[in-house]
C-alpha positions as CSV (number, residue, x, y, z in Angstrom):
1,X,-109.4,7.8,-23.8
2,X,-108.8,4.0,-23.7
3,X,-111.4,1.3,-23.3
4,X,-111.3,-0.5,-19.7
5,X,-109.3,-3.3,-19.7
6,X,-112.9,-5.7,-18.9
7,X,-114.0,-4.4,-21.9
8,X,-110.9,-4.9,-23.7
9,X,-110.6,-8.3,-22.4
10,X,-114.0,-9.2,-23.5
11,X,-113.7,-7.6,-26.8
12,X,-110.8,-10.0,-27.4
13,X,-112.6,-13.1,-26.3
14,X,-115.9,-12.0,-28.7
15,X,-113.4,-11.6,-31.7
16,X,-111.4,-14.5,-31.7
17,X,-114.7,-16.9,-31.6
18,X,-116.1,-15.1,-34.3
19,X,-113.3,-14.9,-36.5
20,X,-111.8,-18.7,-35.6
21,X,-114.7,-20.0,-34.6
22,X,-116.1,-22.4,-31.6
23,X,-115.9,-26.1,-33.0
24,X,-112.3,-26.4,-31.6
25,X,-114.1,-26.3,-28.1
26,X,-115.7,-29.2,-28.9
27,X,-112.3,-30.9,-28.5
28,X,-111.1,-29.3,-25.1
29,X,-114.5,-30.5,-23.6
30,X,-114.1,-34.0,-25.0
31,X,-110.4,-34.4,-23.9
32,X,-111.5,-32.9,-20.6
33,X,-113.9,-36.0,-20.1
34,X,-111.3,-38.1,-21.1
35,X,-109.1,-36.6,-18.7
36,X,-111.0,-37.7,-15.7
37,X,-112.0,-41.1,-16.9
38,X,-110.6,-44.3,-15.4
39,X,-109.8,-46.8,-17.7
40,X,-107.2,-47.4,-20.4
41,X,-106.7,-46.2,-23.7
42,X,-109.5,-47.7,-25.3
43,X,-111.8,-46.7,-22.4
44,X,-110.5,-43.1,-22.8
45,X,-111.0,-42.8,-26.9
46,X,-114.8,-44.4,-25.9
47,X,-115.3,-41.3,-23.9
48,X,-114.1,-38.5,-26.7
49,X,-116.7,-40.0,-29.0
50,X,-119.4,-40.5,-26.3
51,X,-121.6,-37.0,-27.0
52,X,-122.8,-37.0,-23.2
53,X,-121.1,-33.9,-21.7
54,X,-119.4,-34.7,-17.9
55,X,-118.3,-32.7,-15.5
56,X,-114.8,-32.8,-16.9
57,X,-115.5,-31.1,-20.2
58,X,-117.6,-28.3,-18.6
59,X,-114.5,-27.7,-16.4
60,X,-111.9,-27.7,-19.2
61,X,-114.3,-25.7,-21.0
62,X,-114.8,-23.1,-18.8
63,X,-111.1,-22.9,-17.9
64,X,-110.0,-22.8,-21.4
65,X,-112.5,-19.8,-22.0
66,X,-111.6,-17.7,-18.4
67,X,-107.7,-18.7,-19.3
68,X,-108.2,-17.1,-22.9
69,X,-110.0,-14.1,-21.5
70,X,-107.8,-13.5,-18.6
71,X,-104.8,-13.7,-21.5
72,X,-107.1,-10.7,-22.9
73,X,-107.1,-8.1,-20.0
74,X,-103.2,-9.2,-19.9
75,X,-103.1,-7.7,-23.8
76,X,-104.9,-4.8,-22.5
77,X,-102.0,-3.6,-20.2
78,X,-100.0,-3.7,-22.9
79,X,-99.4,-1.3,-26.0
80,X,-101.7,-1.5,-28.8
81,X,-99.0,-2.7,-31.5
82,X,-96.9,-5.0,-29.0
83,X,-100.7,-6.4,-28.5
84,X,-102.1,-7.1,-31.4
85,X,-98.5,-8.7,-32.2
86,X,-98.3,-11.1,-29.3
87,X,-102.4,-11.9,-30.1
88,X,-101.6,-12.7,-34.0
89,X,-98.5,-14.8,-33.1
90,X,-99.8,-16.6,-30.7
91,X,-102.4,-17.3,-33.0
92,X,-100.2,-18.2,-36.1
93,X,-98.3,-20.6,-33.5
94,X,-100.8,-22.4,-32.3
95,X,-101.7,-23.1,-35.9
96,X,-97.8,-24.2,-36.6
97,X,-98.3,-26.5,-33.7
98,X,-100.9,-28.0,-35.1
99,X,-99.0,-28.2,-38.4
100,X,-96.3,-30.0,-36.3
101,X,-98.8,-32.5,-34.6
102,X,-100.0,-33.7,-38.5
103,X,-96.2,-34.0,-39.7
104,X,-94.7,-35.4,-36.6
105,X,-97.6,-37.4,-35.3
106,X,-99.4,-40.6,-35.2
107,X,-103.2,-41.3,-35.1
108,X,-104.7,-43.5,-32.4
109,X,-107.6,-44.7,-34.5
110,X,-109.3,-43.8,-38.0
111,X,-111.0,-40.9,-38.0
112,X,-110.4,-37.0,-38.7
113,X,-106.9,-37.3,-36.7
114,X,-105.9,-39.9,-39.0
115,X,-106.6,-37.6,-42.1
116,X,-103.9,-35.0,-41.0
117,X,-101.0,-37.3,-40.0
118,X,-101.6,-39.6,-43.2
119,X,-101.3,-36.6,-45.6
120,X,-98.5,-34.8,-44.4
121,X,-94.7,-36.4,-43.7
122,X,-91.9,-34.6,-41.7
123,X,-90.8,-32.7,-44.6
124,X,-94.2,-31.1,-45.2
125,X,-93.3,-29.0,-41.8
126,X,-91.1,-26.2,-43.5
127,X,-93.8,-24.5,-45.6
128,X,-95.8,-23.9,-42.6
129,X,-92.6,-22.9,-40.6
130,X,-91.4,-20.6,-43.0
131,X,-94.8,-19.0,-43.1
132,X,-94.8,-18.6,-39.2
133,X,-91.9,-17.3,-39.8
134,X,-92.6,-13.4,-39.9
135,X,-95.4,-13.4,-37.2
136,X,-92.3,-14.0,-34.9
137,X,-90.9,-10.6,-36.1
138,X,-93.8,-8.9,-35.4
139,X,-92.5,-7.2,-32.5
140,X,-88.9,-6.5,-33.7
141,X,-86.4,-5.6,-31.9
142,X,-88.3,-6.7,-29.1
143,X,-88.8,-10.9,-29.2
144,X,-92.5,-10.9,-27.3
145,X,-94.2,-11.7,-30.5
146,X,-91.7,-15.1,-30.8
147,X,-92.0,-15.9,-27.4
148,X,-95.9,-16.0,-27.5
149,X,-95.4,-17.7,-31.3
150,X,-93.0,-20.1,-29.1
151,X,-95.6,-20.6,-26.1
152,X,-98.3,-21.7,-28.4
153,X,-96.2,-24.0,-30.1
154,X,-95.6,-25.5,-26.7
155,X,-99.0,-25.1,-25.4
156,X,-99.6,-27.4,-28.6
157,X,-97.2,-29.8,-27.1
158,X,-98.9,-30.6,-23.9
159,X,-102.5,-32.5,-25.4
160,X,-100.0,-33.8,-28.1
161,X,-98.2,-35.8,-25.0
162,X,-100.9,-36.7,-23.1
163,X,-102.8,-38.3,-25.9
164,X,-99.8,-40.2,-26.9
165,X,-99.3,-41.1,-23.2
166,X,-103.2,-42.4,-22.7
167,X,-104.7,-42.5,-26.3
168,X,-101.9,-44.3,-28.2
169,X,-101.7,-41.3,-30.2
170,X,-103.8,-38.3,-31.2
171,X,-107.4,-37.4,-32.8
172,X,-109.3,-34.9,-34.1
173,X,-110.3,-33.8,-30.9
174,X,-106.6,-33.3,-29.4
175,X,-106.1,-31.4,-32.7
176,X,-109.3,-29.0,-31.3
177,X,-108.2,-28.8,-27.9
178,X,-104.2,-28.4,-29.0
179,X,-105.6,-25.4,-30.9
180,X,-107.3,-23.6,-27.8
181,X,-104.5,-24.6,-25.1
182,X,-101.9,-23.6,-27.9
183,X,-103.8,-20.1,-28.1
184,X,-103.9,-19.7,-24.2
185,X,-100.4,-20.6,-23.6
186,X,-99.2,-18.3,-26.5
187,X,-101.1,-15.5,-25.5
188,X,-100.4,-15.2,-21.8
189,X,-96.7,-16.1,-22.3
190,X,-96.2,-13.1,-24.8
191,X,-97.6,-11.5,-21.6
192,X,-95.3,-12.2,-19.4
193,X,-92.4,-11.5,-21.3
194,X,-93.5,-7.9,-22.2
195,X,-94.0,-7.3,-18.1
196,X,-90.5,-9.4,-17.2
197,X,-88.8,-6.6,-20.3
């Protein structure tokens, strides 16, 4: 007999914090504070190193964590090996993302952000895309695994934007929050392109 999907679902959600770990929250609840901020640039990278928690990072928070366990009890409806494919290249993309954001991107300010973009150039991209590479294949013939390695990659993309957008560039806490909302994006769309097969 199978496990409920709940339990599944919650299972999922247990292991990837223990395994990855919780200090990339830290980043989606201070981008989600300077999400609902007013003020420019400057006013917005005040608020990500402000350690007062608002209202907007326990909502990105807690829709980050419901988003990634909703993405679970998707993974439960599916088979075991087309899950545990979609759930490690979603993974591995989000992490490529990341990878993309230090060789492609500019810091707004000193600080852990500026660590990453400093020490890695354009070029420094294909070792980590050719590592990616076979988490992709995962689910050969069928392309779920690259889609959800693809998803996280653009999950990735959509902090990346907004920070250029409204913090000049990006930090060590769009780099946290990239990583969750990379994860979430990956995971669900790897989902929905098993159910649309």
């Amino acid at each position: 007999e199978t496990l409920a999907a709940p339990t599944v679902a919650f299972g999922y959600l247990l292991a990837v914090y223990a395994v990855m770990g919780i200090h990339h929250l830290d980043g989606v609840a201070d981008l989600g504070d300077a999400l609902v901020v007013h003020g420019d640039a400057d006013r917005r990278r005040e608020v990500l190193k402000d350690t007062t928690t608002g209202v907007g990072a326990v909502l990105a928070v807690a829709v980050t964590v419901a988003g990634l366990a909703l993405a679970g009890l998707g993974l439960a409806g599916l088979p075991v090996f087309v899950a545990v494919a979609v759930a490690i290249a979603a993974e591995v993309g989000t992490k490529l993302g990341m990878a993309a954001m230090a060789c492609f991107g500019h810091a707004s300010h000193d600080g852990m952000g500026r660590q990453f973009t400093t020490a890695a150039v354009p070029t420094s991209f294909v070792a980590p895309a050719g590592v990616a590479l076979p988490a992709a294949l995962l689910s050969w013939p069928h392309p779920v695994a690259a889609v959800a390695l693809s998803g996280a990659v653009a999950g990735v993309a959509l902090p990346w934007y907004w920070a250029n957008r409204h913090l000049g560039g990006i930090n060590g806490d769009v780099f946290g929050a990239a990583n969750e909302i990379g994860r979430v994006a990956g995971v669900h769309l790897g989902v929905i392109a098993w159910t649309l097969s």
